[in-house]
N, C-alpha and C positions, 0 to 999 in steps of 0.2 A: 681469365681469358682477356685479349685485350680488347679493347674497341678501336675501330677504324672507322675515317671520318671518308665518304666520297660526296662528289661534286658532279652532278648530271652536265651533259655538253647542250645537252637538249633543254629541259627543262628549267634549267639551273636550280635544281633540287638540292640541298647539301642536306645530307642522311651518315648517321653512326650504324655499324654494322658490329658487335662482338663476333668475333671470327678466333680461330685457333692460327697461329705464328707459321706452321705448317698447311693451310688454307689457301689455295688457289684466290686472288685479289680477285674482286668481281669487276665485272666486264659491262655489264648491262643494266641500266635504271631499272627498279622493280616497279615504276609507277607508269615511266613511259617505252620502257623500253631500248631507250635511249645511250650511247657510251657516256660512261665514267672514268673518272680519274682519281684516282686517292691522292686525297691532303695531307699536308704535312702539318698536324695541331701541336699544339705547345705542351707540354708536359706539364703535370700537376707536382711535378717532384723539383723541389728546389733546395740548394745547399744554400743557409744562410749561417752567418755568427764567425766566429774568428780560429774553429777548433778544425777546422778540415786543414790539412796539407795536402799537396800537391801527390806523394807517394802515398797516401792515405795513414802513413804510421808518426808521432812526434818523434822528435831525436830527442834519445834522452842526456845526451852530449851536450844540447847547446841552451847555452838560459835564453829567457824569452830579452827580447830586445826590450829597454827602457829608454826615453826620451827625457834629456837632462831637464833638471826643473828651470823654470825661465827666471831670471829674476825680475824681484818685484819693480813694480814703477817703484821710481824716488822723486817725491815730490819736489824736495833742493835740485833736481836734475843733476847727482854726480857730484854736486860739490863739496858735501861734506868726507870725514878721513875714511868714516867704517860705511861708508855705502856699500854695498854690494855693486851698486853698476862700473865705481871708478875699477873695480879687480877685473883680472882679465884672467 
């Protein structure tokens, strides 16, 4: 069942209520009597890491993107023949 967060207008009591989805939202502080309002709380559920897409499924089509290797510093700066920096 989920829990719902309200906020007294009176009081300013902020109280969790587990309530069924189907649940008339409440109307009235239980302590003063008071109009409430229900919060908007942040979810405990988080996508982290690099395996979610956007459709939820991988294409098994396309290879994953690689990023060319950088080349190394050269300590000569370029001037020697087999440098990797002088190639382009």
């Amino acid at each position: 069942m989920p829990v719902y967060e309200y906020e007294c207008s009176e009081c300013q009591k902020v109280f969790e209520v587990q309530q069924r989805m189907a649940d008339e939202p409440l109307s009235h502080c239980p302590e003063c009597d008071g109009s409430v309002k229900k919060l908007m709380s942040m979810s405990s559920f988080k996508l982290k890491g690099g395996g979610w897409y956007a459709d939820g499924y991988a294409s098994a089509g396309k290879p994953a993107e690689t990023k060319p290797a950088a080349a190394p510093a050269c300590p000569a700066a370029g001037a020697c023949s087999q440098c990797p920096a002088t190639t382009s």
